[in-house]
C-alpha positions as CSV (number, residue, x, y, z in Angstrom):
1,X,0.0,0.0,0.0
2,X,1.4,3.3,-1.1
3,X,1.9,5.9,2.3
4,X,0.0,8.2,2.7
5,X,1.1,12.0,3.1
6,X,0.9,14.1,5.6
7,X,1.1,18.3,5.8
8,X,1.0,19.7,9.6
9,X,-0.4,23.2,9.5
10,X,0.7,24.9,12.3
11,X,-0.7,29.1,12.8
12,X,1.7,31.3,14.0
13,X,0.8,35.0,15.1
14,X,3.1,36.6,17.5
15,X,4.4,33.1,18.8
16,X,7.6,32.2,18.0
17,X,8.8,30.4,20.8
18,X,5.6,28.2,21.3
19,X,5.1,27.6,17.4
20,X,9.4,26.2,17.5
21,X,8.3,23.6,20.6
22,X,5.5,22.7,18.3
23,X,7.4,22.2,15.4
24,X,10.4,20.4,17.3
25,X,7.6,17.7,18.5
26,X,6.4,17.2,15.3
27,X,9.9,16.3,13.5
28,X,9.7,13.8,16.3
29,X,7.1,12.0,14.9
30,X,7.8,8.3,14.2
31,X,5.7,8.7,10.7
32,X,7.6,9.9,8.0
33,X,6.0,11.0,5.3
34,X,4.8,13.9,6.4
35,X,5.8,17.8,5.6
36,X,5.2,20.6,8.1
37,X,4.0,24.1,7.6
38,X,4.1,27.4,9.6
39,X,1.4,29.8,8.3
40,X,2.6,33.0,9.8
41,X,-0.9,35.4,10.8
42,X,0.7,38.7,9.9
43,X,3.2,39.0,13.1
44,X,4.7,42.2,13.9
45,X,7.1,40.7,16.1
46,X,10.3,38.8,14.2
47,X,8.6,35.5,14.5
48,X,9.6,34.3,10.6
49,X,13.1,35.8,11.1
50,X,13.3,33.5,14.4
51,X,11.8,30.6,12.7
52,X,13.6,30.4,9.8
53,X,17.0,31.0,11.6
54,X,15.8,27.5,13.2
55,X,14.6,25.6,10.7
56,X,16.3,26.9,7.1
57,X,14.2,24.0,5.5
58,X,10.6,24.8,6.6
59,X,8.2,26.0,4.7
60,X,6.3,29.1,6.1
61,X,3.9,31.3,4.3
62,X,3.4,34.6,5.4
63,X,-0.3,36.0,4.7
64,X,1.0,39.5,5.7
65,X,-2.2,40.5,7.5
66,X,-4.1,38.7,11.1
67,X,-7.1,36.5,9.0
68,X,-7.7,35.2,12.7
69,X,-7.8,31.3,13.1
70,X,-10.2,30.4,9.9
71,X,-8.5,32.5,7.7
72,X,-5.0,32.0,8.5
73,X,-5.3,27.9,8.6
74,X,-7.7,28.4,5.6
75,X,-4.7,29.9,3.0
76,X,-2.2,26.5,4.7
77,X,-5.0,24.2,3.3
78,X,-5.6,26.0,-0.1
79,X,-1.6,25.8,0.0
80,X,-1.1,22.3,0.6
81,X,-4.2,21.3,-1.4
82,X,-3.1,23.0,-4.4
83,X,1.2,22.4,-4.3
84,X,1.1,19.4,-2.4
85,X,0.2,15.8,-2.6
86,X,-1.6,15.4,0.7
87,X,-3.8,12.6,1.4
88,X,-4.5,14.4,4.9
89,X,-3.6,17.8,6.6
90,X,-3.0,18.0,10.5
91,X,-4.2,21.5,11.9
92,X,-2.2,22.4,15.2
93,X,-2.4,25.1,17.6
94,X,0.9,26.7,18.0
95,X,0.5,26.1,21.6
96,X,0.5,21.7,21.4
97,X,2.9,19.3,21.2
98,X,1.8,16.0,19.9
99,X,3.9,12.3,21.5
100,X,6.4,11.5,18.8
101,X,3.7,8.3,17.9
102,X,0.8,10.6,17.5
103,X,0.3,11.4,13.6
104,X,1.0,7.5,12.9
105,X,-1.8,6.9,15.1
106,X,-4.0,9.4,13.1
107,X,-2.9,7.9,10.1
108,X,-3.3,4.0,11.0
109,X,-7.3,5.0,12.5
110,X,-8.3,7.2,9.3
111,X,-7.4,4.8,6.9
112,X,-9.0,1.9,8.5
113,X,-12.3,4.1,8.6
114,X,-12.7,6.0,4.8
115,X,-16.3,7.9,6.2
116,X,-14.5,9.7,9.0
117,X,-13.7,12.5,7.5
118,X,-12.4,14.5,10.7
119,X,-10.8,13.1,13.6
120,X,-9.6,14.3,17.3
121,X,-6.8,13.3,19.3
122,X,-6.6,12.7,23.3
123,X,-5.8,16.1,24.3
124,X,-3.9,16.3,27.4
125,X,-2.6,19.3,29.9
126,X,0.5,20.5,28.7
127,X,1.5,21.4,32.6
128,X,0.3,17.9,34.0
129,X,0.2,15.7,31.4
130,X,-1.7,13.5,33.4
131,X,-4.8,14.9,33.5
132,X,-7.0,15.1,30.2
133,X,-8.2,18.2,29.1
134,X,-10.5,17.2,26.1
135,X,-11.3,13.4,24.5
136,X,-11.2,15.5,21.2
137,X,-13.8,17.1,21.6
138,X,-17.6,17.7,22.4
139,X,-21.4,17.3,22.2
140,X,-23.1,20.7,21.5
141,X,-26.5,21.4,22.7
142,X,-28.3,23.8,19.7
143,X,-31.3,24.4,22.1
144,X,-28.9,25.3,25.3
145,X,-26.4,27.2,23.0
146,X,-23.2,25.1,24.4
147,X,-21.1,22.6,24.8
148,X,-21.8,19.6,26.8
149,X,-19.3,17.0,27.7
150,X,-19.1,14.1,25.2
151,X,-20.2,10.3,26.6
152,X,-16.8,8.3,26.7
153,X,-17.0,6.2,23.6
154,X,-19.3,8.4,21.5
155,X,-17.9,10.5,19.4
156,X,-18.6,14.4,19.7
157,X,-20.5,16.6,17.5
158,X,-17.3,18.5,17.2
159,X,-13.4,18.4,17.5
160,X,-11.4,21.1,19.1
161,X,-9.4,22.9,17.0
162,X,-6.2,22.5,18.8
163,X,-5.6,19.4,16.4
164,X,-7.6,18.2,13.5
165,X,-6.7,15.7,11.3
166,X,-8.3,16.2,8.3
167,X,-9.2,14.5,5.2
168,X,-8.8,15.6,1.8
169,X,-11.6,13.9,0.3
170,X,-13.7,15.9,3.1
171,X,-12.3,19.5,2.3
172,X,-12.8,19.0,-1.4
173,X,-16.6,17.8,-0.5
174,X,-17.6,20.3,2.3
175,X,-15.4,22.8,1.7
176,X,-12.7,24.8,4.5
177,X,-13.7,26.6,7.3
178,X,-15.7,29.3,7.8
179,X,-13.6,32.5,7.5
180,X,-16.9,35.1,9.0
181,X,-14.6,33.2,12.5
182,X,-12.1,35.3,13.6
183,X,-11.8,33.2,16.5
184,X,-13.9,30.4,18.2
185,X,-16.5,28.1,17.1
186,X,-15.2,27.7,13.5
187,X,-14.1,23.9,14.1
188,X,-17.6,23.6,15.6
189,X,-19.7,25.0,12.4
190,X,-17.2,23.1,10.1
191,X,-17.7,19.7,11.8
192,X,-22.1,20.3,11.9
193,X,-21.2,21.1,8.3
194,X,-19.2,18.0,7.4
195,X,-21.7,15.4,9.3
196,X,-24.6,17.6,7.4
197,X,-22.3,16.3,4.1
198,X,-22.4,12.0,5.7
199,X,-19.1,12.5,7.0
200,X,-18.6,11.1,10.1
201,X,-16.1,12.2,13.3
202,X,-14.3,10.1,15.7
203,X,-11.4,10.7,18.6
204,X,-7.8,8.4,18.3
205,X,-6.9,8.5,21.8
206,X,-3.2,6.6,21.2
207,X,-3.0,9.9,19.5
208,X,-2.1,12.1,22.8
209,X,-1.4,16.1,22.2
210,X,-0.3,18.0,25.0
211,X,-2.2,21.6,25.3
212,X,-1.1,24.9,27.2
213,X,-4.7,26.6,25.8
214,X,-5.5,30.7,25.4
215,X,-2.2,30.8,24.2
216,X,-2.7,33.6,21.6
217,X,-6.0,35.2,24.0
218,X,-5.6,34.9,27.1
219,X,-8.1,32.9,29.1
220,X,-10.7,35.4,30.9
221,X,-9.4,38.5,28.6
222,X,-11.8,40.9,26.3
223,X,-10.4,39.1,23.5
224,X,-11.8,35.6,24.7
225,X,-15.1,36.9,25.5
226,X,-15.5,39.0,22.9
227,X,-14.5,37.1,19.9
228,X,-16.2,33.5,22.0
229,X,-19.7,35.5,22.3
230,X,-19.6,36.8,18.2
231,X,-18.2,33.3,16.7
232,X,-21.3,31.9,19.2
233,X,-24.2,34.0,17.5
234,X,-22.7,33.3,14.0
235,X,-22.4,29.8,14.8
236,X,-26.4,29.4,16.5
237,X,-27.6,31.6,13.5
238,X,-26.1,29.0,10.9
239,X,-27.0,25.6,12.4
240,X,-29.7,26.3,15.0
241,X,-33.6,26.2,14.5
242,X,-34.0,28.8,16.9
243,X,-31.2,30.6,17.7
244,X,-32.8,33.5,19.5
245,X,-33.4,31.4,22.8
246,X,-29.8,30.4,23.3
247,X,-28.3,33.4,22.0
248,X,-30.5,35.6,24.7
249,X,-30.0,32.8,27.1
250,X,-26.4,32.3,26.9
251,X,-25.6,36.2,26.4
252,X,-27.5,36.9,29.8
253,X,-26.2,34.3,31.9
254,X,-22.6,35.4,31.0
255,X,-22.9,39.2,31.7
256,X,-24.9,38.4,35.4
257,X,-21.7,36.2,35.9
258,X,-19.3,38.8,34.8
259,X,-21.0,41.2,36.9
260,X,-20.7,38.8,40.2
261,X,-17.3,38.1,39.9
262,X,-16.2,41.9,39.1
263,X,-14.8,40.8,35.6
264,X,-14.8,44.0,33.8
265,X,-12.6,42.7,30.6
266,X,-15.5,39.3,30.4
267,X,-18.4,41.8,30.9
268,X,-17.6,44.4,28.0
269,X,-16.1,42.0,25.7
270,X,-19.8,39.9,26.1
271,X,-21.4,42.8,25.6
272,X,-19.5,44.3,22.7
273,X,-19.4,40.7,21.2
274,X,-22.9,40.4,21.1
275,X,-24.0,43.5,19.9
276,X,-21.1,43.2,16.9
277,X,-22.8,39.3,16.3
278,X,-26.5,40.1,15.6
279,X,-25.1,43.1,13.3
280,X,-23.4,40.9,11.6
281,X,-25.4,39.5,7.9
282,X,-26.8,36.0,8.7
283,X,-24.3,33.3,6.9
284,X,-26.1,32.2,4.0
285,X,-26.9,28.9,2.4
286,X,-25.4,27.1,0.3
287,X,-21.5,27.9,1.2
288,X,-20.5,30.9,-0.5
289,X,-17.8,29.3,-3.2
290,X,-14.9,31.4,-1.5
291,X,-14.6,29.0,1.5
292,X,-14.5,26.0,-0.9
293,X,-11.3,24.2,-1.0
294,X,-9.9,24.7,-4.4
């Protein structure tokens, strides 16, 4: 049987030193046939300079401007797709560092399952790698408006971001991800979008990534709340039947909880996030042909 090719998409912005450790892990890996590939968000620090000092042989492309999460990962992809022969592409925070067997264990579960067209890894605390921070991902409850923890054994309505091990077969079909995301719930939309295509997810746990997590945010910052409340509304407006209920809901139970614990950064970034969302046009049906994969 012919191996199978991998290309590792890793997003840098501003991250140098955690987008090297992820990189180092990865030429680790006990699969070979793989490629990696920095996609550098438009830093204004001297991230490429630092990156390419280490690694003369890496590919990076530089999209000279921040086209947040979706975007940025989204021009790797059309990259890869288009100049490479990948069979699958591996999307990585900057911020993880997959065990040296992880990717052959990716590679070993997708082939012996051709529906799955997505799949998770056993995501793990980077600073106790013990202790499991995500089974690759979760359920998602459209009439609550979030994410519920996913039975062991099932597999979740959605994979984390952090790493997804994709298929191409699947990207050609359903397309890449959303790029209305700046940040949050764009792995969420895409996976409801490739089940709604008969694809099918599943979690490798012998794949084990270790995850630092808000890396690029900050956990608890305006950032996170703002960008996590509009990616929310964009994402309930797309795949909900009635998204008014959770968006209200959810919107209302985070500011009277921002407002107990004295979180001024959560409270405005909720409320500035929400007000942005519902201003924003509803994403329209079918996919618009720019988020397609060729």
């Amino acid at each position: 049987m012919p191996s199978l090719h991998v290309v590792v998409i890793v997003l840098n912005w501003n991250g140098w030193s955690d987008t090297a450790a992820c990189v180092r892990s990865v030429l680790q890996s006990t699969y070979a046939d793989f490629d990696v590939m920095v996609v550098d968000n438009g830093s204004t620090d001297d991230s490429v300079i630092r990156l390419r000092r280490e690694f003369p042989d890496l590919t990076i492309l530089e999209t000279g401007e921040n086209l947040g999460f979706a975007g940025g990962n989204n021009a790797g992809m059309r990259h890869a797709l288009d100049h490479q022969t990948a069979d699958f592409i591996w999307l990585l925070n900057n911020d993880t560092q997959p065990r040296a067997d992880a990717m052959e264990a990716l590679v070993q579960a997708a082939n012996a399952a051709p529906r799955v067209g997505a799949l998770g890894a056993l995501i793990m605390e980077a600073e106790n790698p013990e202790i499991v921070q995500l089974r690759g991902g979760h359920r998602f409850s459209l009439r609550l408006g979030m994410p519920l923890p996913a039975p062991h054994g099932r597999p979740p309505d959605y994979l984390c971001g952090a790493s997804m091990f994709l298929r191409r077969d699947c990207l050609e079909q359903c397309g890449l991800l959303d790029p209305g995301y700046f940040f949050y719930f764009e792995d969420t939309e895409f996976c409801f979008r490739i089940r709604r295509h008969n694809w099918t997810l599943a979690v490798e746990e012998r794949a084990v990534v270790l995850h630092r997590g808000s890396a690029s945010v900050g956990a608890g910052s305006f950032t996170q709340a703002y960008w996590y409340r509009r990616g929310l509304i964009r994402f309930l407006r797309t795949h909900a039947p009635f998204p008014w209920l959770p968006i209200l809901g959810t919107t209302a139970a985070r500011l009277l909880l921002a407002v107990l614990a004295r979180n001024g950064p959560v409270l405005r970034g909720t409320w500035n996030g929400f007000w942005d969302g519902l201003a924003e046009p509803r994403p329209t049906k079918p996919w618009p042909a720019d988020w397609t994969a060729s």
